[in-house]
C-alpha positions as CSV (number, residue, x, y, z in Angstrom):
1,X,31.9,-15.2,-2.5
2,X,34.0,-12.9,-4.4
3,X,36.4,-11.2,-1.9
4,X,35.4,-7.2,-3.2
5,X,31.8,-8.1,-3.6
6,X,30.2,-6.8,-0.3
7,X,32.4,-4.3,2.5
8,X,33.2,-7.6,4.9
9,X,32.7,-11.1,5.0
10,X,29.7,-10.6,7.7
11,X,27.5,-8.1,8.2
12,X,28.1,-7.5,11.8
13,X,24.4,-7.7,12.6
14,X,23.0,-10.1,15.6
15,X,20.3,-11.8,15.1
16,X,18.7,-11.1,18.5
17,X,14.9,-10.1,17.8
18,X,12.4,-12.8,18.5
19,X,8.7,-13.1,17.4
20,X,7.1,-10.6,19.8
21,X,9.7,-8.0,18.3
22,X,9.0,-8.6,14.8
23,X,5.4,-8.2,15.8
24,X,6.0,-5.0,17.4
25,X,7.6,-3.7,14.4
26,X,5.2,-5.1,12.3
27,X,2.0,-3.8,14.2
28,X,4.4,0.0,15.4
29,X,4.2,0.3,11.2
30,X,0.3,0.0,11.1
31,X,-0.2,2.7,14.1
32,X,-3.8,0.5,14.5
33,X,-5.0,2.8,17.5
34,X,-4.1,6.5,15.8
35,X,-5.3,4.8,12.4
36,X,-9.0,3.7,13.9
37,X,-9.3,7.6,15.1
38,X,-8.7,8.9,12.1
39,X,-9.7,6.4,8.6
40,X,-13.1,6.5,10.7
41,X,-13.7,10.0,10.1
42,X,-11.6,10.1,7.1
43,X,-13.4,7.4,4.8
44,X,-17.2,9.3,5.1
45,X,-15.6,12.6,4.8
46,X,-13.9,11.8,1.4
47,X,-16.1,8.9,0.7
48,X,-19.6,9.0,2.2
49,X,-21.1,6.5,0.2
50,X,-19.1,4.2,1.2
51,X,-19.5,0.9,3.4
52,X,-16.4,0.7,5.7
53,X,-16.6,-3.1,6.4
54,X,-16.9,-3.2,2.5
55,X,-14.1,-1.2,1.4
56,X,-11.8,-3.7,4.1
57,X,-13.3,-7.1,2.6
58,X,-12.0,-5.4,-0.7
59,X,-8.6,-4.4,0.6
60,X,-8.0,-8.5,1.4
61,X,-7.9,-9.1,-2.7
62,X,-4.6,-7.2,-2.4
63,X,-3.5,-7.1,1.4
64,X,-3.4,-11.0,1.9
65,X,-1.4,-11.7,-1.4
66,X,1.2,-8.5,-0.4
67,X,1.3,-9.9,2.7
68,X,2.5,-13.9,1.4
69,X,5.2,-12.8,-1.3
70,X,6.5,-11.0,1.4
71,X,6.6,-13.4,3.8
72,X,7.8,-15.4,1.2
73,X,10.7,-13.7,-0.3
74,X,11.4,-13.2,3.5
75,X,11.8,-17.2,4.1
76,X,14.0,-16.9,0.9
77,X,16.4,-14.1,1.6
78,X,16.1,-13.4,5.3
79,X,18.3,-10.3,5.3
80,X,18.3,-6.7,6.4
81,X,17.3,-4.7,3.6
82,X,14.3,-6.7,3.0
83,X,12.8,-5.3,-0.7
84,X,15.8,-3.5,-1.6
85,X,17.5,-7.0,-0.9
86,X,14.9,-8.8,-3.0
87,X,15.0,-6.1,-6.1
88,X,18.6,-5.8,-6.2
89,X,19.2,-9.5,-6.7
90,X,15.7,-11.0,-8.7
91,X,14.9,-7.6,-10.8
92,X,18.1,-5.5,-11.2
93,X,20.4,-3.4,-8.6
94,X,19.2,-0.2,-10.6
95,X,15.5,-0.9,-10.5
96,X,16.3,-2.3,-6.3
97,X,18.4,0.8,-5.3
98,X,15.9,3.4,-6.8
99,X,12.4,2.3,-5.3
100,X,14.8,2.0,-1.8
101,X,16.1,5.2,-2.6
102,X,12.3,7.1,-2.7
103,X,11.1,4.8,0.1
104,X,14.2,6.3,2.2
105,X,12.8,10.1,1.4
106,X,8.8,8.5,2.2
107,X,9.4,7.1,5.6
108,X,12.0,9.4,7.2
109,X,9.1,12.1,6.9
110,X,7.6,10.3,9.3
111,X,10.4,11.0,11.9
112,X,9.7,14.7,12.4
113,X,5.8,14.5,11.0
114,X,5.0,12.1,14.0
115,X,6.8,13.4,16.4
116,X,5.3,16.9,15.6
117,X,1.8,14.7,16.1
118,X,3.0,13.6,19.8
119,X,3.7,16.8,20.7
120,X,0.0,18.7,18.7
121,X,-2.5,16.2,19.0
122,X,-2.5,13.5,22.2
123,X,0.1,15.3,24.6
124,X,-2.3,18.4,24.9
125,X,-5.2,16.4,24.8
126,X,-3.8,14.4,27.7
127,X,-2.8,17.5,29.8
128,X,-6.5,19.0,29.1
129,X,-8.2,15.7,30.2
130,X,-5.6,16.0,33.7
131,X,-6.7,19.6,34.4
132,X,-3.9,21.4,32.5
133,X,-5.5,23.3,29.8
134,X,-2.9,26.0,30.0
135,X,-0.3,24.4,29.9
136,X,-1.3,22.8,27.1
137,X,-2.2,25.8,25.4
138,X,2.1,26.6,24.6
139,X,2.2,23.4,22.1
140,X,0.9,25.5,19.4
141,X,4.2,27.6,19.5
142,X,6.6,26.6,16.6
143,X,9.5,27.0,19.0
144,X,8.4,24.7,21.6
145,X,6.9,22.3,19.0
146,X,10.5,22.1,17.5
147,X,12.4,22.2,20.4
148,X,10.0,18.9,22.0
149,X,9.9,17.0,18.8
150,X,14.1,17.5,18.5
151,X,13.9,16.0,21.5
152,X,11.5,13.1,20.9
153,X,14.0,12.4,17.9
154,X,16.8,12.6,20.1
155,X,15.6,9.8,22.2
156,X,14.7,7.7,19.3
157,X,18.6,7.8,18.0
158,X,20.1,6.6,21.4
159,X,17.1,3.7,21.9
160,X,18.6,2.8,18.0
161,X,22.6,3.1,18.9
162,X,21.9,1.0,22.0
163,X,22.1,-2.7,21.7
164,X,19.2,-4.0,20.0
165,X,18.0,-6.1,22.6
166,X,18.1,-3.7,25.0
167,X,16.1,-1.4,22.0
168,X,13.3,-4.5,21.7
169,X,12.6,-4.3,25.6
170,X,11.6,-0.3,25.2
171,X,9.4,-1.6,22.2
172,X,7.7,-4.0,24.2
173,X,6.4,-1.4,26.9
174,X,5.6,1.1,23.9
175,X,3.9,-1.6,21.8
176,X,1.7,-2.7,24.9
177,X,0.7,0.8,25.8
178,X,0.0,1.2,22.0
179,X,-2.2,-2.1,22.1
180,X,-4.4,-0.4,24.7
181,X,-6.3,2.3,23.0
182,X,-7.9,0.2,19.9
183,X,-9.1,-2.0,21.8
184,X,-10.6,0.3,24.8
185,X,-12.2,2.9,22.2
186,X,-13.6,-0.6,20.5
187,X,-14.7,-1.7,23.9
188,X,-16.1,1.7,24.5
189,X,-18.5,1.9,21.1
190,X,-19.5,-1.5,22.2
191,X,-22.6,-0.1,24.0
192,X,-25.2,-0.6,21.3
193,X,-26.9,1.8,19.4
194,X,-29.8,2.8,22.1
195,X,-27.3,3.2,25.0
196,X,-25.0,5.4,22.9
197,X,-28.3,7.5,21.8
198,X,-29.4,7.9,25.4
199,X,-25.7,8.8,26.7
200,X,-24.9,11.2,23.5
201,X,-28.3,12.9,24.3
202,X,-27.1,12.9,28.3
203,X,-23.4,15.2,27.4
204,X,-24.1,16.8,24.3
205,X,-25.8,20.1,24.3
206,X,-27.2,19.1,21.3
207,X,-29.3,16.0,21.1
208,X,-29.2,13.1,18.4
209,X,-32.4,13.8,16.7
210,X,-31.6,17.6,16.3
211,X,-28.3,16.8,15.2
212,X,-29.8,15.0,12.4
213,X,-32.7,17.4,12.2
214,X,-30.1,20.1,11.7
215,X,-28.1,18.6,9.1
216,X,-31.5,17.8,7.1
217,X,-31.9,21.6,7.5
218,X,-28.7,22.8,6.2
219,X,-29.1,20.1,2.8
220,X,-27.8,16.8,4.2
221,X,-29.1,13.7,2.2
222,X,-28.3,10.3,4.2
223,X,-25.9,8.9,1.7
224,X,-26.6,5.4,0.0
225,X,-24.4,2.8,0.1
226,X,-22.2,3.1,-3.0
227,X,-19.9,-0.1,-4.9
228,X,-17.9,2.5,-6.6
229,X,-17.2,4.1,-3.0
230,X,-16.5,1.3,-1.3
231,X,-14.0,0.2,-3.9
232,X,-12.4,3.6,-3.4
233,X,-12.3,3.4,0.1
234,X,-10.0,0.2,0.5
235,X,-7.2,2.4,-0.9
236,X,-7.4,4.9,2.3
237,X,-7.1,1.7,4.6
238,X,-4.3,0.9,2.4
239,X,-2.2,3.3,3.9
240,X,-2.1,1.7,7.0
241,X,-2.3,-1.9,6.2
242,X,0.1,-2.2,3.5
243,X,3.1,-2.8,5.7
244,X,5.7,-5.3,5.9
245,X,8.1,-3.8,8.4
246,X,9.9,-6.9,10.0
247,X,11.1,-8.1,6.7
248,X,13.5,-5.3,6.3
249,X,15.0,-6.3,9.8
250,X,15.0,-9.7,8.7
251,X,18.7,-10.4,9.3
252,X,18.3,-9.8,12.8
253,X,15.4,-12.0,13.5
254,X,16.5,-15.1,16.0
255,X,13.8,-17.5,14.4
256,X,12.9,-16.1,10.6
257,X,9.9,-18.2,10.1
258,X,8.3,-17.6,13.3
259,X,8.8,-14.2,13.7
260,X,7.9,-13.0,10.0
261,X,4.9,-15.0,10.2
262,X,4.2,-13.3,13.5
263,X,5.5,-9.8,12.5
264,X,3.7,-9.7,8.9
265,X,0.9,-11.9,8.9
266,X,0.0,-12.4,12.7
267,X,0.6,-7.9,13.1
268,X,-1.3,-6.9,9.9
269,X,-4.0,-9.4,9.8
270,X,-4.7,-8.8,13.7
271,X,-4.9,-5.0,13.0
272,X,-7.0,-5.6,9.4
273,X,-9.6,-7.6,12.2
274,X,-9.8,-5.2,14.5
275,X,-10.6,-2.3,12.0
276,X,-13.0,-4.1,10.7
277,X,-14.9,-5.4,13.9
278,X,-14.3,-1.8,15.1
279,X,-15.8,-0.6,11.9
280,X,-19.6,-2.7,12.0
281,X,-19.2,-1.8,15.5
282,X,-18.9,2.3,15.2
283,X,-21.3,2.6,12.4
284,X,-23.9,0.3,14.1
285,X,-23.5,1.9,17.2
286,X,-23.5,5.6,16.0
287,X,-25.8,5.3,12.9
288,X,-24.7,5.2,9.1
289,X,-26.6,9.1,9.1
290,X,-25.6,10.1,12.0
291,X,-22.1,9.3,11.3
292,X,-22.1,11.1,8.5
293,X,-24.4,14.2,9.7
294,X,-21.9,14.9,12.4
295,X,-19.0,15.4,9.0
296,X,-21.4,17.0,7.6
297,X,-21.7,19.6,9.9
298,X,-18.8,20.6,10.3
299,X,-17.5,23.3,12.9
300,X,-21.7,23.5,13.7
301,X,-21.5,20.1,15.0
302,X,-20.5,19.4,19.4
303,X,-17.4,16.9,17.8
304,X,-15.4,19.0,15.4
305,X,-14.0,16.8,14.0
306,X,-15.9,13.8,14.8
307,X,-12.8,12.0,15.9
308,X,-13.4,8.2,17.7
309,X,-11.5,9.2,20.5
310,X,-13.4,13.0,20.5
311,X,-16.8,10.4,20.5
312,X,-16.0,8.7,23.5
313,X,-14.6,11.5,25.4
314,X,-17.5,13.2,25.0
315,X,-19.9,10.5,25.6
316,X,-18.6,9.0,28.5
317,X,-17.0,12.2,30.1
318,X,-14.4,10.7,31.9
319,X,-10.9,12.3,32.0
320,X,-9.0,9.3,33.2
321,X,-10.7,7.1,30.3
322,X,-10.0,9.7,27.8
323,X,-6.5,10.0,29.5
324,X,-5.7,6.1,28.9
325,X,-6.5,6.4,25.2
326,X,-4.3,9.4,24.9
327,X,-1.2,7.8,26.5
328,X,-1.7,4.9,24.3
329,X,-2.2,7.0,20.8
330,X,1.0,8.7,22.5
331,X,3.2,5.7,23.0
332,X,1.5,4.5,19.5
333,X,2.2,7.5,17.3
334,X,5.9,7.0,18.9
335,X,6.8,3.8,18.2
336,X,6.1,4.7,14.7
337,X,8.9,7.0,14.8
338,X,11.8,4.2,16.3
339,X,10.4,1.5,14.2
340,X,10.6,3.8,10.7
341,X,14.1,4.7,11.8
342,X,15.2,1.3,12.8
343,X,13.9,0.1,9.1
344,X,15.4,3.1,7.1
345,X,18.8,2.5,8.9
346,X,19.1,-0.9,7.5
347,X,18.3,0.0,3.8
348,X,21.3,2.5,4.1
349,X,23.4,-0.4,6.2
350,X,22.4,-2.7,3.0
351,X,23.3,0.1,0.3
352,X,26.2,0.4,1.4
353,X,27.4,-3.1,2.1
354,X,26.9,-3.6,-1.4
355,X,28.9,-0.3,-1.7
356,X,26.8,1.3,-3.5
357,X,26.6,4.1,-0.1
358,X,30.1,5.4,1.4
359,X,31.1,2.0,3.1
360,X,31.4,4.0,6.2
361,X,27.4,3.5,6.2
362,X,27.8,0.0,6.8
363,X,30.5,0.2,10.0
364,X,28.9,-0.8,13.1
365,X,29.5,-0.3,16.6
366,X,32.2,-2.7,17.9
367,X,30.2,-3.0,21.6
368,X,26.7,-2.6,20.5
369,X,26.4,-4.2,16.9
370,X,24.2,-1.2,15.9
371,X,24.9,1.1,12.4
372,X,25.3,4.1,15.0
373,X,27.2,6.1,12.1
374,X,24.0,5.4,10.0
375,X,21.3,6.4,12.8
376,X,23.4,9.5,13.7
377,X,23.0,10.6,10.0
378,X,19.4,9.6,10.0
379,X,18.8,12.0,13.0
380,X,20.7,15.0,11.1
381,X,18.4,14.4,8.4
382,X,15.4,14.3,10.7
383,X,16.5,17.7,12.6
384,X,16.4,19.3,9.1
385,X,13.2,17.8,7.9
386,X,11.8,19.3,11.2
387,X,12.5,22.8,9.8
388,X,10.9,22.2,6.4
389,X,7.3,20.4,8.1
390,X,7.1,23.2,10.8
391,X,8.4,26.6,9.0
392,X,7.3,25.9,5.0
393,X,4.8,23.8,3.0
394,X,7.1,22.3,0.8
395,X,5.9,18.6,1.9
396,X,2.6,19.2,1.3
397,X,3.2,19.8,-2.5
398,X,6.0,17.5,-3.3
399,X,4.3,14.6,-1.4
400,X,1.7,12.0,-2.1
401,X,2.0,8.5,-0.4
402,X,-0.3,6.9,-2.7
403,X,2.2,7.6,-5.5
404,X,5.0,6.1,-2.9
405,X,3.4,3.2,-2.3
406,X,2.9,1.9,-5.6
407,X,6.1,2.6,-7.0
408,X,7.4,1.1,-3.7
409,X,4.9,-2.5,-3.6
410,X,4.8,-2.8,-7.7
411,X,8.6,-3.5,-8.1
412,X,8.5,-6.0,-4.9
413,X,5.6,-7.7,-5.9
414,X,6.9,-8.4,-9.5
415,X,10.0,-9.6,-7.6
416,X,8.0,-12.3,-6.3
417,X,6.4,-13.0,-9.5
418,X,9.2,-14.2,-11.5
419,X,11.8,-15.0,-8.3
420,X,10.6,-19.1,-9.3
421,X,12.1,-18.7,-13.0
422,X,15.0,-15.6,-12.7
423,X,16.3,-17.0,-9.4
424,X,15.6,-21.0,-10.3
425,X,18.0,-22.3,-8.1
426,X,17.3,-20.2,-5.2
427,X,13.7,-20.6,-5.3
428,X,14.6,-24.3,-5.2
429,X,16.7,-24.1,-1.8
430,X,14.0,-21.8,-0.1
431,X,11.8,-23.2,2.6
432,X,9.0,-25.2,2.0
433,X,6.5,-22.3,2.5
434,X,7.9,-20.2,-0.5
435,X,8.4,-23.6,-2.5
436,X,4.7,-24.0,-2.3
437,X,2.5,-24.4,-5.8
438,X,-1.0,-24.7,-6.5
439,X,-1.7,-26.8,-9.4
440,X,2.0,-26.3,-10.9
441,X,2.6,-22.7,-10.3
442,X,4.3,-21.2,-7.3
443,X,2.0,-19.9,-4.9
444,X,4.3,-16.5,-4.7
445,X,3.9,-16.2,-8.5
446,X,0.0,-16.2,-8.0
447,X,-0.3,-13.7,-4.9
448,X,2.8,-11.8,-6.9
449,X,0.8,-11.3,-10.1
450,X,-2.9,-11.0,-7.8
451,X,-1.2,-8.1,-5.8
452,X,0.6,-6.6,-8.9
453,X,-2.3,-6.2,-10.9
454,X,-4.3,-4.9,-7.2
455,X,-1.7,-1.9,-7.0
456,X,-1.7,-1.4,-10.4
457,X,-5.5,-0.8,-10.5
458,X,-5.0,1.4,-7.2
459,X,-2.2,3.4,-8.8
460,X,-4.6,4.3,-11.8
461,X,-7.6,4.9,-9.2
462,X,-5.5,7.3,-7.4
463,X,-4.6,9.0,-11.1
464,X,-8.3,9.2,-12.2
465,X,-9.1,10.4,-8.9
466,X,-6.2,13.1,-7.7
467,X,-8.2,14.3,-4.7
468,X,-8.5,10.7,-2.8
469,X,-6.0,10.6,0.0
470,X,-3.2,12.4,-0.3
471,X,-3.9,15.1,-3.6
472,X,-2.2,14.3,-6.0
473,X,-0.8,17.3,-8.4
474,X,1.2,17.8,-11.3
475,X,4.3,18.8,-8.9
476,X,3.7,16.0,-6.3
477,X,3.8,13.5,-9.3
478,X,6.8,15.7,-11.3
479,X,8.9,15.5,-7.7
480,X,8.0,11.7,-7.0
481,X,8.9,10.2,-10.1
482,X,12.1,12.3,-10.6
483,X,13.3,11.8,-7.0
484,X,12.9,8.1,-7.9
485,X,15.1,8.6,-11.3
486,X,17.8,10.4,-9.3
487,X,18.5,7.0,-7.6
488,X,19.2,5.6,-11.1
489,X,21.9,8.7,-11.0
490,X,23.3,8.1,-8.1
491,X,23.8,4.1,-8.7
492,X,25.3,5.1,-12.1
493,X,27.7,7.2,-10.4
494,X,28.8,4.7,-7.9
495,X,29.0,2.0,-10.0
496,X,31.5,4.0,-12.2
497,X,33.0,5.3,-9.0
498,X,33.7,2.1,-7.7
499,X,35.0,0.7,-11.6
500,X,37.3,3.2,-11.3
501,X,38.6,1.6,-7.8
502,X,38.8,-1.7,-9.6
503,X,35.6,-3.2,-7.7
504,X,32.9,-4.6,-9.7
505,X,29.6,-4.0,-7.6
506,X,27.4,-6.1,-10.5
507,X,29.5,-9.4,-8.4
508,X,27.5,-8.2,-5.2
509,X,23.7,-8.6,-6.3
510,X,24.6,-12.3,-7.9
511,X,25.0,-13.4,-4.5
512,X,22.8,-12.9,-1.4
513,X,24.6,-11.0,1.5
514,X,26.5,-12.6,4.1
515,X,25.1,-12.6,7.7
């Protein structure tokens, strides 16, 4: 290894996450429980001829293939940095640092965007169901919404400085509180359609025939089931499912195989199952029309919006149920926040032990072997987001995930495509799980070009269809793409920057980095 390729001869890292971590991480990125409360509502609202359960099946053409390259380029180069690492070194460090780059500016917005959700949405809710409607009441203030999520963010910076074992236990408690509400709203749809009729018709001062009588009335047609639809729907699930958070953290992982096939696989397949269970269940329970009447109704309707949780708590009318669901959609919307943080501070960490970031980026804490310079930064940046979400719009019309997340997956997944033949010798000293071929050909080079093509076509469905998800607008688009170019600047500049130190950077991506 060339002695000015990376900042140090180790990375300073400790590999001290197990399986159960990476899991953590990997099911924290999904956010399954606030993800059920909303896709539900969301997917007949944008899309009501679509078949739920469908629109998942679909979803698996590209999911399970994301899901293996990953895995495999994991087993292959298990390093913090995960895609950025993979890019750098199989595609070019251009083409690696700029998709890092715009993934950096994607998932840091969720730093002040779900903390704002903790402190609007189930913290309110929560205090309502325990008698404190009042108090509730102040968390529409802007001030007190900025001062509680700076706090919330806060928190989330020392958990990260701290040593990372110590971080993981936190996760654990967050993770299990988070595991709770999916599976009690699933159990609490799991009444079947008559009993839900008779205890809807029991609380709401409307009943379920005039709630479909009404939406008749006003021009509501019971939507038909729609292939076109259900296609179109797989992409809003896709928000949620395409994850592969543990990779990124990969060179801190105790046992690499076990845990990514735990955090990837074993978190994203679980939550894929239980969507779709909890899907056939909900619409079976509620009624495809009814379902949909309820959206269609709008403010007119007992459940504006017709939120899962909403459902149940009006169904069942029990505070201290409704109450456990909103501590776990609390804990879940949370854990979203220290696991984006935890991944975004170990692109940086790997930016700049390639020095293509100030190599201060990549000093870590002599006690606590954590990039606390990194995470400090990272909260800065969060505190100043803050400002833009709460006081302008500016995110609204610069943003569009759908638009990330291809430009983010596409580069990856053609990294696994051609890793066999660029990276030959590699490939060859990988494990036996990214060695393995199907009549030949690498199995990563099938599930590479499958999932390639699968976000290509989604990229072009989200193009020919601008109002599906996130709306997609001439200024969204202009701001994504050129955000993504000004990483090409930036490495330009550092490369020369460092030329001009006598330090060849290129020597770096030839070479996987150190532990």
């Amino acid at each position: 290894m060339s002695e000015k390729a990376f900042v140090r001869r180790a990375s300073g890292l400790v590999r001290t996450l197990g399986w159960w971590d990476s899991f953590g991480i990997g099911f924290a990125q999904v956010v399954l429980g606030v993800g059920m409360v909303f896709v539900y509502f969301a997917v007949p609202s944008t899309l009501p001829h679509a078949s739920i359960p469908g629109g998942l099946l679909i979803l698996l053409v590209v999911l399970l293939p994301i899901l293996i390259v990953y895995t495999q380029l994991a087993f292959a180069m298990p390093r913090s940095g995960g895609d950025y690492v993979y890019n750098s070194r199989i595609l070019h460090p251009a083409i690696g640092f700029m998709t890092n780059w715009l993934a950096v500016f994607v998932v840091v917005l969720n730093l002040p965007m779900f903390a704002d959700m903790v402190i609007t949405w189930p913290l309110p809710s929560l205090l309502t169901d325990l008698g404190y409607g009042q108090a509730a009441a102040m968390f529409s203030d802007l001030t007190v919404r900025f001062i509680l999520d700076s706090i919330l963010m806060f928190i989330v910076t020392l958990m990260l400085i701290i040593p990372l074992k110590t971080y993981a236990k936190i996760q654990t408690v967050l993770v299990l509180f988070a595991l709770v509400s999916p599976f009690v709203m699933l159990g609490a749809i799991s009444v079947g359609h008559d009993a839900f009729v008779s205890m809807w018709n029991a609380a709401s001062p409307v009943s379920y025939d005039a709630i479909l009588s009404s939406a008749k009335d006003a021009g509501f047609v019971a939507p038909a089931i729609d292939v076109t639809q259900t296609a179109m729907s797989a992409i809003l699930f896709g928000f949620y499912l395409f994850t592969v958070g543990p990779v990124h953290i990969a060179g801190e992982l105790k046992d690499v195989k076990k845990s990514i096939f735990g955090g990837v696989l074993g978190a994203v397949m679980l939550s894929w199952l239980v969507f779709f269970i909890g899907a056939i269940v909900y619409m079976n329970t509620l009624g495809f029309d009814f379902a949909n009447a309820l959206i269609f109704l709008g403010p007119k309707s007992p459940v504006n919006p017709p939120l899962l949780n909403s459902i149940i708590g009006l169904v069942y009318h029990n505070p201290l149920l409704s109450a456990v669901i909103d501590l776990s959609l609390m804990a879940g919307a949370f854990v979203v926040i220290t696991t984006s943080m935890l991944i975004i501070s170990r692109w940086i960490f790997a930016w700049a032990f390639d020095r293509i970031a100030p190599m201060k980026l990549a000093e870590v804490h002599k006690k606590y072997h954590t990039p606390h310079i990194t995470i400090l930064i990272l909260w800065i940046v969060g505190e100043l987001l803050l400002l833009v979400v709460l006081y302008t719009g500016v995110v609204g019309s610069i943003l569009n995930a759908a638009l990330g997340l291809a430009i983010f997956f596409i580069p990856g997944l053609v990294s696994g495509t051609i890793f066999p033949y660029r990276k030959k010798q590699l490939f060859e000293n990988s494990p036996e799980f990214t060695k393995k071929k199907i009549g030949g050909l690498p199995v990563i080079t099938i599930c590479g070009a499958i999932s390639t093509i699968g976000m290509i076509v989604i990229l072009a469905v989200v193009l020919a269809n601008p109002s599906l998800g996130f709306p997609l607008t001439p200024m969204s688009a202009a701001f994504m793409i050129g955000y993504w170019f000004l990483g090409l600047v930036i490495y330009l500049i550092a490369y020369a920057y460092r030329k001009s130190q006598g330090i060849d950077i290129s020597a770096a991506f030839r070479e996987i980095p150190p532990e």
